[in-house]
TORZA-318892 format. One line per 3 residues: number of its first residue (from 1); their letters; for each residue x, y, z of N, C-alpha, C. Coordinates in Angstrom, 3 decimals. Layout:
// residues N
NUM	a	X Y Z X Y Z X Y Z; ...
//
This chain:
// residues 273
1	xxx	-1.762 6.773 0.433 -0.385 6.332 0.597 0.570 7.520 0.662; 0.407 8.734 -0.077 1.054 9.431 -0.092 1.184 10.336 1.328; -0.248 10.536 1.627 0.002 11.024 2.901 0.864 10.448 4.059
4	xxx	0.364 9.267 4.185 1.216 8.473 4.943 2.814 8.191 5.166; 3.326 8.618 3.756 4.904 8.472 3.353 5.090 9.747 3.751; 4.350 10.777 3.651 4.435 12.139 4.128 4.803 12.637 5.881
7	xxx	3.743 11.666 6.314 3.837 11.965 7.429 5.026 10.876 8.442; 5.275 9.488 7.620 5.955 8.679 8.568 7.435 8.569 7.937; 7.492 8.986 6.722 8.629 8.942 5.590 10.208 9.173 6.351
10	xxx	10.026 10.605 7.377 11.393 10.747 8.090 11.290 9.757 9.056; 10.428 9.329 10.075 10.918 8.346 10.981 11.119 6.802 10.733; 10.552 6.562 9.236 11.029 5.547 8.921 12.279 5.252 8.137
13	xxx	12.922 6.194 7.435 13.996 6.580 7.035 15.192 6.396 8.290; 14.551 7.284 8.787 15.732 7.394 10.181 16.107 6.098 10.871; 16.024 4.597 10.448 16.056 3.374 10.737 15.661 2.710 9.465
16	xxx	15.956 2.890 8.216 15.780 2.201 6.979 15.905 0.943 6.864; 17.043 0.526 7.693 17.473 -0.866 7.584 15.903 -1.875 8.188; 15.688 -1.285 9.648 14.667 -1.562 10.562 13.213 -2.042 9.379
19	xxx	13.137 -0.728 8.830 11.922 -0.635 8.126 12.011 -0.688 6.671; 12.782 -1.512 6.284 13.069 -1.674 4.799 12.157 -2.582 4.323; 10.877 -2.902 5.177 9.468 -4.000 4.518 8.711 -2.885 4.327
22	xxx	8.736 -2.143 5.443 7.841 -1.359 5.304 7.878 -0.305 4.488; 9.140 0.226 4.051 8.793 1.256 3.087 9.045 0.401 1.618; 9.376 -0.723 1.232 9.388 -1.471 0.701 8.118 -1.640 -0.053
25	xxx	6.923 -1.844 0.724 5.980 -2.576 0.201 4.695 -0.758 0.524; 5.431 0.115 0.549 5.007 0.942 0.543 5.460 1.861 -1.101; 6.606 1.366 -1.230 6.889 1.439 -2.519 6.195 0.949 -3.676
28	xxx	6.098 -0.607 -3.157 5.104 -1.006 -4.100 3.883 -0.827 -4.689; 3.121 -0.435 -3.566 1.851 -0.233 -3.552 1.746 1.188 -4.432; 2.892 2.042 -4.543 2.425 3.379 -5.636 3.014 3.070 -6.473
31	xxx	4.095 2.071 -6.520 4.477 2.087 -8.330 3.686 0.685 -8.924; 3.039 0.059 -7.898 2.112 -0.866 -9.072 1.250 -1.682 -8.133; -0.080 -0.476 -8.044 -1.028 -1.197 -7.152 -1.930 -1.904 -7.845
34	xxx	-2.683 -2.573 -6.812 -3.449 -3.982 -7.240 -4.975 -3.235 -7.428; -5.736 -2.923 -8.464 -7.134 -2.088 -8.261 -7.888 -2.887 -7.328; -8.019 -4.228 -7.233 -8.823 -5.674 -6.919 -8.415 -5.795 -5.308
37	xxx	-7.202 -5.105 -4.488 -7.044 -5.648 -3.229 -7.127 -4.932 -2.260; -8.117 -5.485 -1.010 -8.300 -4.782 -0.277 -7.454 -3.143 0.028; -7.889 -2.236 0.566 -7.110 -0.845 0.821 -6.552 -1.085 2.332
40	xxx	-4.952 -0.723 1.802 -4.384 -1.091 2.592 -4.638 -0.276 4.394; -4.490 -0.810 5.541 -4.283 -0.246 6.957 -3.104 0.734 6.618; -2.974 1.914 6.838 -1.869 2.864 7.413 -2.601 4.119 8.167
43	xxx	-1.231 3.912 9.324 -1.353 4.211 11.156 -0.150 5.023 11.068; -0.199 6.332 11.851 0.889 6.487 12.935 0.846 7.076 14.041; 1.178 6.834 15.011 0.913 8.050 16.368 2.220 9.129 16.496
46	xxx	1.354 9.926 16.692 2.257 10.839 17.078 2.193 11.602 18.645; 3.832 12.036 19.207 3.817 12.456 20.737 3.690 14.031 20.055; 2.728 14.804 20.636 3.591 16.248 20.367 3.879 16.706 18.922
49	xxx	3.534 15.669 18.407 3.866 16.573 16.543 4.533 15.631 15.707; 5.341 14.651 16.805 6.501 13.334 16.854 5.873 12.333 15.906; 6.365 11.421 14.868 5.902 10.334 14.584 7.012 9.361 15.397
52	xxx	5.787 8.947 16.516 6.371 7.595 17.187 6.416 6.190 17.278; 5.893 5.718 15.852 5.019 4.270 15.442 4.205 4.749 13.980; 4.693 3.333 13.213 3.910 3.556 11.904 3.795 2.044 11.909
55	xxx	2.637 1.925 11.198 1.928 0.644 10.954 1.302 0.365 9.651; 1.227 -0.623 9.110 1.323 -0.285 7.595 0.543 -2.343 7.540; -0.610 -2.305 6.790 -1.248 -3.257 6.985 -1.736 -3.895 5.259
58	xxx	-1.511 -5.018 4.583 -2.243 -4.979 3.839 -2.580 -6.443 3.377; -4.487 -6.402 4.163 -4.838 -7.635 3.692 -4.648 -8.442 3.044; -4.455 -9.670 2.971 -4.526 -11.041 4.046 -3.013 -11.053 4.244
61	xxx	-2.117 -9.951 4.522 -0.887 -10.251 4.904 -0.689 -9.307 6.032; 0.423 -10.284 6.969 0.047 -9.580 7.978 0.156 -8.479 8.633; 0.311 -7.770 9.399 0.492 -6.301 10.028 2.227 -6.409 10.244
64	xxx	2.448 -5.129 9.297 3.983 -4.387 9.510 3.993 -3.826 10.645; 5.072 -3.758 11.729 5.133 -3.157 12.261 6.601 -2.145 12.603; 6.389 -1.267 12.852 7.750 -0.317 12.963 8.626 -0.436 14.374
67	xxx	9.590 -0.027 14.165 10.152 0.304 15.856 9.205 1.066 16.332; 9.526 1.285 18.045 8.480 2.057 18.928 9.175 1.971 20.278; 9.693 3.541 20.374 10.010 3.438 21.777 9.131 4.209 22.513
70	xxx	8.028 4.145 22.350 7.143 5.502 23.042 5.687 4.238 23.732; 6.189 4.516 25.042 4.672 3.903 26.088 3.537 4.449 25.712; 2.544 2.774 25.365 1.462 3.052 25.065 1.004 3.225 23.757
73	xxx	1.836 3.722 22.858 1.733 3.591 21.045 1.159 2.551 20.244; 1.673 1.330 20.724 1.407 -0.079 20.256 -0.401 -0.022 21.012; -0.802 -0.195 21.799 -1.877 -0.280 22.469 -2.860 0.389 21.846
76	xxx	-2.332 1.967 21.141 -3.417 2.615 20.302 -3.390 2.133 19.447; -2.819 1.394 18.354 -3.045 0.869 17.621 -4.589 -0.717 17.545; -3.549 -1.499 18.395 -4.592 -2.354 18.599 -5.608 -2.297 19.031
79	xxx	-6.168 -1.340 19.609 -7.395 -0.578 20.052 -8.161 -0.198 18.535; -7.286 0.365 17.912 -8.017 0.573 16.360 -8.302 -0.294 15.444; -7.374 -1.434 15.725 -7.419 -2.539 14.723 -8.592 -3.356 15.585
82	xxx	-9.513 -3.542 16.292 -10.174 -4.191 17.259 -11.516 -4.392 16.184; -11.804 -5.865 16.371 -12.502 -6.050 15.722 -12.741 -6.462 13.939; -11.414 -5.958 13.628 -10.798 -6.609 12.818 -9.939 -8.046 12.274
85	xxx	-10.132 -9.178 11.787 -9.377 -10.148 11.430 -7.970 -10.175 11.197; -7.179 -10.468 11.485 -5.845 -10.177 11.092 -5.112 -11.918 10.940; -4.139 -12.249 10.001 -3.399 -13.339 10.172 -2.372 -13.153 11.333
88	xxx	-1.621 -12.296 11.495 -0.734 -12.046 12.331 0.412 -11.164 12.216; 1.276 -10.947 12.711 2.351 -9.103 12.758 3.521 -9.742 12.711; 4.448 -8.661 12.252 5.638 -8.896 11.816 6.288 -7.239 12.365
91	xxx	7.348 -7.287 12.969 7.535 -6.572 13.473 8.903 -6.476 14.865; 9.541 -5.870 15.217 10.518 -5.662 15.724 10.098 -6.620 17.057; 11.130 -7.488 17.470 11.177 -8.636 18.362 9.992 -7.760 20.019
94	xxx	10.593 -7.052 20.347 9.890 -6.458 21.850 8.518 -5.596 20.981; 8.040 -5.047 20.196 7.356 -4.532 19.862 6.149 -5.291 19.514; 6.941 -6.180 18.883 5.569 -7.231 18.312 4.840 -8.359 19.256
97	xxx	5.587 -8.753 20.226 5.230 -8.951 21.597 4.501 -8.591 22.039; 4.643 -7.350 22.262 3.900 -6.070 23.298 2.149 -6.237 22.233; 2.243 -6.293 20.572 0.983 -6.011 19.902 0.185 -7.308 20.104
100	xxx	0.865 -8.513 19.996 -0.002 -9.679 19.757 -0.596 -10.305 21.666; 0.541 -9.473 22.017 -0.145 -9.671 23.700 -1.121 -8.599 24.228; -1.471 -7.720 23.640 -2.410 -6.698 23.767 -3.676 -7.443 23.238
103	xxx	-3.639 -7.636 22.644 -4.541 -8.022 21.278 -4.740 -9.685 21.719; -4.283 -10.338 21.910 -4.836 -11.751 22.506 -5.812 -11.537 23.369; -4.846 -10.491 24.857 -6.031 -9.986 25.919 -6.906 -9.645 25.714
106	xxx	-7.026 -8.813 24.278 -8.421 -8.130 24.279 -9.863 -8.773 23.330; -8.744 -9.978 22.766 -10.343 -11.066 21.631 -9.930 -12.448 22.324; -9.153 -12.850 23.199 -9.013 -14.317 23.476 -8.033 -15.123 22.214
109	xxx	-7.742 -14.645 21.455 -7.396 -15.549 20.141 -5.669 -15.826 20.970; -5.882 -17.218 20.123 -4.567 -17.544 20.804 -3.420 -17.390 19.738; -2.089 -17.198 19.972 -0.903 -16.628 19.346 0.119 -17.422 19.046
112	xxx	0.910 -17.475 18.561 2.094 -18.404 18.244 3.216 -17.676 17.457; 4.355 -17.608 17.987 5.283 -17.696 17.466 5.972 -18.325 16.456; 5.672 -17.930 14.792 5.939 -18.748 13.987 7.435 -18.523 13.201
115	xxx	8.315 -17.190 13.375 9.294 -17.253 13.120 10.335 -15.778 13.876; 11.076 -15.830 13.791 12.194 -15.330 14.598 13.468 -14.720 13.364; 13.552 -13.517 12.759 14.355 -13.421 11.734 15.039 -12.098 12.633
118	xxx	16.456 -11.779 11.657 17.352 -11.118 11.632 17.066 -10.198 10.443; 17.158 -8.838 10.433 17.794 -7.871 9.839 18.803 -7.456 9.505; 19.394 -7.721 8.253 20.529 -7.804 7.663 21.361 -6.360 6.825
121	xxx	21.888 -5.689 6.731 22.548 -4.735 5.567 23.908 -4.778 5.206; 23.517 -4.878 3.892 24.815 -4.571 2.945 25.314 -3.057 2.111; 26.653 -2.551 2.534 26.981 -1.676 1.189 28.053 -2.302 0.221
124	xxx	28.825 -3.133 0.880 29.907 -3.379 -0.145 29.683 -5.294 -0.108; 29.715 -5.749 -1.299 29.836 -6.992 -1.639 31.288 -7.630 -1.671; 31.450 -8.833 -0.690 32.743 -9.869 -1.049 31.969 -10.726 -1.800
127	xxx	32.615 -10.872 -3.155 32.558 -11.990 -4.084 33.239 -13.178 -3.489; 32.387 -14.136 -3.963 33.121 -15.477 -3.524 33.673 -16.257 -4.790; 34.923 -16.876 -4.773 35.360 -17.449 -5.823 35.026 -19.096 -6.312
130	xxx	35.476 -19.372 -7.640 35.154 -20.747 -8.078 34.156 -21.299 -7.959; 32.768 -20.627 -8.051 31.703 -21.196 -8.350 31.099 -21.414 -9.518; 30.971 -22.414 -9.859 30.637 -22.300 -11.292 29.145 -21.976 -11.663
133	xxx	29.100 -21.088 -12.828 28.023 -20.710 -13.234 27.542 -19.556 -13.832; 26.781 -18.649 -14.014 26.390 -17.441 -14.287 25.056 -16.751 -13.844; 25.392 -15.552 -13.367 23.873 -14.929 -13.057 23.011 -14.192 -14.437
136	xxx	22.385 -14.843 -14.537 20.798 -13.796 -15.446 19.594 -13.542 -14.877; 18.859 -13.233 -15.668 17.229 -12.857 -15.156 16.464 -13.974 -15.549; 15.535 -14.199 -15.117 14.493 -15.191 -15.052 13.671 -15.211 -16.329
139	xxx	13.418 -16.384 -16.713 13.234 -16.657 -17.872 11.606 -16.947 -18.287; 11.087 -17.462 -18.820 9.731 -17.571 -18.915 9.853 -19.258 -18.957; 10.726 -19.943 -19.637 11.335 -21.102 -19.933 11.590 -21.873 -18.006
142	xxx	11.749 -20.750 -17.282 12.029 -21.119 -16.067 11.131 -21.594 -15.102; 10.084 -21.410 -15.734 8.840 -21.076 -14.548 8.269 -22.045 -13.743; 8.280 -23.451 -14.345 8.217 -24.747 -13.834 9.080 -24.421 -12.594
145	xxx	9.880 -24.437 -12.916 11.253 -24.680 -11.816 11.012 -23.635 -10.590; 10.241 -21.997 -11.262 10.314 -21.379 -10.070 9.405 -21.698 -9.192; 7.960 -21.814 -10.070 6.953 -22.167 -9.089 6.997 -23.700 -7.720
148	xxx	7.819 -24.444 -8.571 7.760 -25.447 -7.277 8.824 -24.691 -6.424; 10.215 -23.916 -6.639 11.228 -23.230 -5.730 10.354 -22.759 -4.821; 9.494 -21.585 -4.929 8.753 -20.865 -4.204 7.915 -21.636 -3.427
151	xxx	7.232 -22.161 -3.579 6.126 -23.285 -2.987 7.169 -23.890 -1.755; 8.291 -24.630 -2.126 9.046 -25.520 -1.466 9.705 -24.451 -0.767; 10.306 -23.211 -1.220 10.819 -21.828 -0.019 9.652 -21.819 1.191
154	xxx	8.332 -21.382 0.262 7.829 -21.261 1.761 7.382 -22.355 2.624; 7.527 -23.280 2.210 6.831 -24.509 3.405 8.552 -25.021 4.182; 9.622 -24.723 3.796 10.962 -24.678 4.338 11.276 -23.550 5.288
157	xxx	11.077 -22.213 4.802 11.407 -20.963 5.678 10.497 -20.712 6.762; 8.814 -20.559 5.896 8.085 -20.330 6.518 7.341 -21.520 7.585; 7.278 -22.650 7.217 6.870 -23.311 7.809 5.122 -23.904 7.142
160	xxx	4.883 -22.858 6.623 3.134 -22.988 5.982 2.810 -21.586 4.642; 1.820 -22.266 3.770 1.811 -21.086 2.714 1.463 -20.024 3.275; 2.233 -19.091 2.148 1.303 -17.674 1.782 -0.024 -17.515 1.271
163	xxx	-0.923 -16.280 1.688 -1.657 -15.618 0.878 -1.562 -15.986 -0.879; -0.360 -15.977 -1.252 -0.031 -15.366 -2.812 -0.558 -16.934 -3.459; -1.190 -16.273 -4.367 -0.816 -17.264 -5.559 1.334 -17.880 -6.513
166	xxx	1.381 -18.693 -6.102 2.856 -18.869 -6.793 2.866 -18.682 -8.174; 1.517 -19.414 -8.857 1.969 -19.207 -10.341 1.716 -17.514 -11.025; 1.010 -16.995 -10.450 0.417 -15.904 -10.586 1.532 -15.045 -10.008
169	xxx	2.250 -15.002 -8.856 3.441 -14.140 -8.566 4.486 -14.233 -9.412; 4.850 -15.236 -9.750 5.672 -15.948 -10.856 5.530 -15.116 -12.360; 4.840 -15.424 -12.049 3.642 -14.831 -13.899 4.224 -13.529 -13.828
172	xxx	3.662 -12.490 -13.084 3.841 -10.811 -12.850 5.223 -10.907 -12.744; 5.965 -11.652 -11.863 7.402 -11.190 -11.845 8.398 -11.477 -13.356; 7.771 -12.423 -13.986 8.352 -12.589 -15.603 7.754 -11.474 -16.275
175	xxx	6.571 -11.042 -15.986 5.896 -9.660 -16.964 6.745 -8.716 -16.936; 7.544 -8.876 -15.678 8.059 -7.413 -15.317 7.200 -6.222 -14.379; 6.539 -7.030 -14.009 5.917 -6.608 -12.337 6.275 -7.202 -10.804
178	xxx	6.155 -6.160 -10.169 6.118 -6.782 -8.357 7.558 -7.519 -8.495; 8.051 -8.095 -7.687 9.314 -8.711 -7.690 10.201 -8.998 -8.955; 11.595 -8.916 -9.055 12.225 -9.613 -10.050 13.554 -10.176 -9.421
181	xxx	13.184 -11.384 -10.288 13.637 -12.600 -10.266 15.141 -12.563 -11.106; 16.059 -13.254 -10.400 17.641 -13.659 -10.861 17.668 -14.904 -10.593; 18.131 -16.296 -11.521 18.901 -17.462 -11.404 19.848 -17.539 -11.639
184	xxx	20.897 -18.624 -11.126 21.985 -19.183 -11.038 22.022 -19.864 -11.844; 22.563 -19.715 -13.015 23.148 -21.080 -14.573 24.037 -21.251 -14.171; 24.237 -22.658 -13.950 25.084 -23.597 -14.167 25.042 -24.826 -15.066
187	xxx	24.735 -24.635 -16.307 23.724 -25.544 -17.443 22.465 -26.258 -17.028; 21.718 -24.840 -16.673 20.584 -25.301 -16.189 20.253 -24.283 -14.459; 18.769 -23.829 -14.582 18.832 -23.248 -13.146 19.161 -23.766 -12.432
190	xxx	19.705 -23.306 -10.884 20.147 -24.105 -10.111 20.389 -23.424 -8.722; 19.081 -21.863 -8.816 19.380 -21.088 -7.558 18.531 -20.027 -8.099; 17.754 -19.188 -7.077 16.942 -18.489 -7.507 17.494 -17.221 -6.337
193	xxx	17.188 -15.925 -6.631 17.045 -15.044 -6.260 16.337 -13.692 -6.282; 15.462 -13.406 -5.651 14.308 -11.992 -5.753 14.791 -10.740 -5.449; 14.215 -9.424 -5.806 14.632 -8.556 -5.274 13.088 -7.421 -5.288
196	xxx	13.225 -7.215 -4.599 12.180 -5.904 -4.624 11.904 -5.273 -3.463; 10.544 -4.185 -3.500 10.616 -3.109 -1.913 11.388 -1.905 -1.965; 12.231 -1.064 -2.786 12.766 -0.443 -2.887 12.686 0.635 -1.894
199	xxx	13.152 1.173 -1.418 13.676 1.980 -0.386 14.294 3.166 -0.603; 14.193 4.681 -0.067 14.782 5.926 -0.351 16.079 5.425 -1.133; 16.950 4.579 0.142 18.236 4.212 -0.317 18.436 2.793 -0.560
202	xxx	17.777 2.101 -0.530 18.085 0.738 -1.023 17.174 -0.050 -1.043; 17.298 -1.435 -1.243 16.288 -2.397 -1.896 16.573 -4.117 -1.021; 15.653 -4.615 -1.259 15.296 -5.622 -0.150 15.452 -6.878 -1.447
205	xxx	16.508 -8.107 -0.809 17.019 -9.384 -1.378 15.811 -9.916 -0.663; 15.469 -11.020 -1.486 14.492 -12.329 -1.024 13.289 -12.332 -2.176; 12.877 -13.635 -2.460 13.491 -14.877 -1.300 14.536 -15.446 -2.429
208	xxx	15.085 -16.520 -1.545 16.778 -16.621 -2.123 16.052 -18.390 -1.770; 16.588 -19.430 -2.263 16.563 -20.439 -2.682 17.146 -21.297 -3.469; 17.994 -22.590 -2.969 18.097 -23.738 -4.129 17.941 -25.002 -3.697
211	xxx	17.507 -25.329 -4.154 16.848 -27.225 -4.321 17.853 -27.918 -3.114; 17.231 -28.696 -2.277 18.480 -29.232 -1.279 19.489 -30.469 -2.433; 19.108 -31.040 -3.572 20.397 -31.668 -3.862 21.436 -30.942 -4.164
214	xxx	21.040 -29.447 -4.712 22.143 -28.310 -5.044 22.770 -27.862 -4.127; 22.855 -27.789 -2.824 22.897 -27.306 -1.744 24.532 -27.322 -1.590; 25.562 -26.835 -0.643 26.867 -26.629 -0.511 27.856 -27.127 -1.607
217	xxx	27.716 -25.885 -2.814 28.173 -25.746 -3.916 28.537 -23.876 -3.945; 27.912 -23.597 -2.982 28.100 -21.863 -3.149 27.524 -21.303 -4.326; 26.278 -21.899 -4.844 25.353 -21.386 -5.840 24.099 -20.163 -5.299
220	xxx	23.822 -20.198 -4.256 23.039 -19.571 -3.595 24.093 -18.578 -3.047; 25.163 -18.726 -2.475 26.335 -17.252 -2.139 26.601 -16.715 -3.716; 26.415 -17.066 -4.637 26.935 -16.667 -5.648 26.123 -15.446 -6.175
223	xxx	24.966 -16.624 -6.125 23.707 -15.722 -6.662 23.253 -14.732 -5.630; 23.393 -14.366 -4.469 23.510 -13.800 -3.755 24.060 -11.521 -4.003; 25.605 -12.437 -4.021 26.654 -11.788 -3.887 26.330 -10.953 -5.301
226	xxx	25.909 -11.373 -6.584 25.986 -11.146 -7.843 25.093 -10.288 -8.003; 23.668 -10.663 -7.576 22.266 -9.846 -7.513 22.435 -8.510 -6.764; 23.002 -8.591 -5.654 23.457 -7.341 -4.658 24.509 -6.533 -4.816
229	xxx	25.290 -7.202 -6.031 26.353 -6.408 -6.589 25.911 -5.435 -7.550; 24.879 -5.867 -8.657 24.106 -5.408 -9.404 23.253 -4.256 -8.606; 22.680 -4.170 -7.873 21.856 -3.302 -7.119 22.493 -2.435 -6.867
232	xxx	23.473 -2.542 -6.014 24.571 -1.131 -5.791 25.530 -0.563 -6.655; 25.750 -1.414 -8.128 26.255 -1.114 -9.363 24.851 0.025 -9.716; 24.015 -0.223 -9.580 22.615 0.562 -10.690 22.547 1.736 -9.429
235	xxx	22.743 2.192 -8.431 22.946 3.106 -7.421 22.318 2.966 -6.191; 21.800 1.720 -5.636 21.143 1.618 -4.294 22.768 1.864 -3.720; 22.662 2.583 -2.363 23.400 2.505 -1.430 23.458 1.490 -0.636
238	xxx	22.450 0.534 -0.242 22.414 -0.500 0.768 21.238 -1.445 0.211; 21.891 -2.922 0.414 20.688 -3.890 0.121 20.377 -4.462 1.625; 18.917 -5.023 1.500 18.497 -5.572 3.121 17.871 -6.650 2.667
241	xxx	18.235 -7.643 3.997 17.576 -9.021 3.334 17.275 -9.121 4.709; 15.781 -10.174 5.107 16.146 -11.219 6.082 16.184 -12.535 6.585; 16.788 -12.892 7.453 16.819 -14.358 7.551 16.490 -14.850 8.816
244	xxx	16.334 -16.444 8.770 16.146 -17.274 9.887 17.115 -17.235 10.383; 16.722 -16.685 12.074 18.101 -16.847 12.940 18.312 -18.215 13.031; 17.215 -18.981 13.301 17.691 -20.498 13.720 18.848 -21.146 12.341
247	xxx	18.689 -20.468 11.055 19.308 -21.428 9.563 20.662 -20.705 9.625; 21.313 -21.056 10.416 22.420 -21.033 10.913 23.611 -21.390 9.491; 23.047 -21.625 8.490 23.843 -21.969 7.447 23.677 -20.780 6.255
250	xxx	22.568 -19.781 6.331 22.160 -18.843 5.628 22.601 -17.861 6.191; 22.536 -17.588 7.401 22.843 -16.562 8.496 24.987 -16.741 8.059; 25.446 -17.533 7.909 27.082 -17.544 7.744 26.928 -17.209 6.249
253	xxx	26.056 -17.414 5.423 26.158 -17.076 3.838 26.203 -15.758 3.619; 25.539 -15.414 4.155 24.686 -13.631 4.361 26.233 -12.843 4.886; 26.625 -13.139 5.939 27.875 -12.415 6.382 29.051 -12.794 5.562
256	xxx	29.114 -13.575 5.303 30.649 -13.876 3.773 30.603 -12.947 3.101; 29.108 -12.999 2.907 28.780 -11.684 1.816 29.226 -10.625 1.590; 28.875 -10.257 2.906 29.057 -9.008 3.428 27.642 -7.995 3.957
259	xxx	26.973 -8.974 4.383 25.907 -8.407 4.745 26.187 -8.481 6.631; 25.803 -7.277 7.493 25.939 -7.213 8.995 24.443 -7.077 9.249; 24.532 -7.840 10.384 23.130 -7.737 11.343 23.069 -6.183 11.784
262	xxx	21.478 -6.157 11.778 20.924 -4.740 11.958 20.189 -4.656 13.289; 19.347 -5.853 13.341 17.930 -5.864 14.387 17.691 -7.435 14.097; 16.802 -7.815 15.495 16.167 -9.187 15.317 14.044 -8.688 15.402
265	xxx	14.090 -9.475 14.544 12.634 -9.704 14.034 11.617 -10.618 14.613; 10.065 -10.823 15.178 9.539 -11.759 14.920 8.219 -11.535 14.249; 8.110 -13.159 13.809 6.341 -13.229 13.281 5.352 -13.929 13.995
268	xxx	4.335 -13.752 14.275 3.528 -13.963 15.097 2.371 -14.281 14.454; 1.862 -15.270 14.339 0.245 -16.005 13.710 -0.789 -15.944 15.224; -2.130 -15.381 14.741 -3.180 -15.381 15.302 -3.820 -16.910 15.160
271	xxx	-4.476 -17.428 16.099 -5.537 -18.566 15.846 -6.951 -18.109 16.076; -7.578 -18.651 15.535 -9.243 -18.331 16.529 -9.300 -19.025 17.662; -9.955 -18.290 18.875 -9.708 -18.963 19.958 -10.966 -20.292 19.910
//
């Protein structure tokens, strides 16, 4: 890992916002790796000395991918990954295109477009007023509540589960590992918010969630606004989140905020052919 941050560290920097998963979960992996999980894929090509593409992979989740303006980069990759299983890539809208259409051509497996997100950054937070409630940290007392949140986040955002175990992510993130967790009190949870991935200069919001009867109360802008206020209070320069372009109601939450679009994203699921 270290080499890798060594060698791709400035060109992923140089677009932080872009690659705030990727050095994110590159973060993770040295301040609290898993002994038990597969070793992670890390790639980069270089033109001339250039890092022009970094790729950053770690089983059963799917392939990171970086910006890439350099012909032909993406192609060496999937040439290397050949023969390998993959769920599917995540990665800059024209880039990730270019990988899962390489890579169909070359095993037959058929592809799908399973989500379409935005890249988001924040430095300065607008608070929103008259919401009632308070932000804290996640409780152990909470956990009922988070594990169905999470479960019900991803079959809402994502469309179908994760890899992860929920109660077990849940678990580590109350230990005080891998993600941490912020709710919304309002006598009683009533909004959840994650943060982790840390970044040279900043740190990655998600996943963000509240129950649809809670829904347009501004408990989720609250908890939002509060968590990301905190982050750049403790010295991140910039928080990054992302969202469904289509949730057209998260996407207006996010900018109240004060969060601006950066880049558009997609994800891409493999099938067996």
């Amino acid at each position: 890992m270290a080499a890798f941050l060594d060698a791709a560290g400035p060109f992923l920097v140089g677009r932080e916002a872009e690659h705030c998963l990727t050095l994110g979960v590159a973060s993770n992996l040295v301040a609290d790796p898993d002994p038990a999980a597969e070793p992670p894929y890390l790639s980069v090509v270089t033109d001339r000395g250039t890092v022009v593409f970094a790729v950053l992979w770690t089983p059963p989740w799917q392939v990171v991918l970086s910006a890439c303006d350099h012909p032909g980069a993406v192609s060496l990759v999937v040439a290397d990954l050949a023969g390998r299983s993959m769920v599917g890539v995540h990665g800059p809208t024209e880039v990730a295109r270019s990988f899962v259409a390489d890579r169909s051509a070359r095993t037959g497996e058929a592809v799908r477009l399973l989500l379409r997100e935005r890249v988001f950054q924040l430095s300065t937070v607008t608070r929103p007023h008259g919401v009632p409630g308070t932000l804290r940290h996640a409780r152990p007392s909470d956990r009922d509540h988070l594990i169905g949140w999470l479960i019900a986040f991803e079959r809402e955002a994502i469309g179908e589960a994760t890899p992860r175990d929920p109660g077990d992510w849940i678990d580590r993130s109350l230990g005080g590992q891998g993600s941490r967790l912020y709710v919304w009190d309002d006598d009683g949870p009533v909004s959840v918010c994650g943060v982790s991935g840390r970044t040279p200069n900043g740190i990655r919001i998600g996943p963000v969630y509240t129950p649809p009867g809670l829904r347009r109360r501004g408990y989720a802008s609250a908890c939002v606004a509060a968590v990301s206020q905190a982050q750049l209070d403790a010295g991140r320069r910039f928080c990054f989140l992302f969202a469904d372009i289509a949730n057209r109601t998260s996407v207006h939450v996010y900018e109240t905020i004060g969060y601006a679009p950066v880049s558009d994203v997609a994800v891409y699921r493999f099938d067996l052919p």
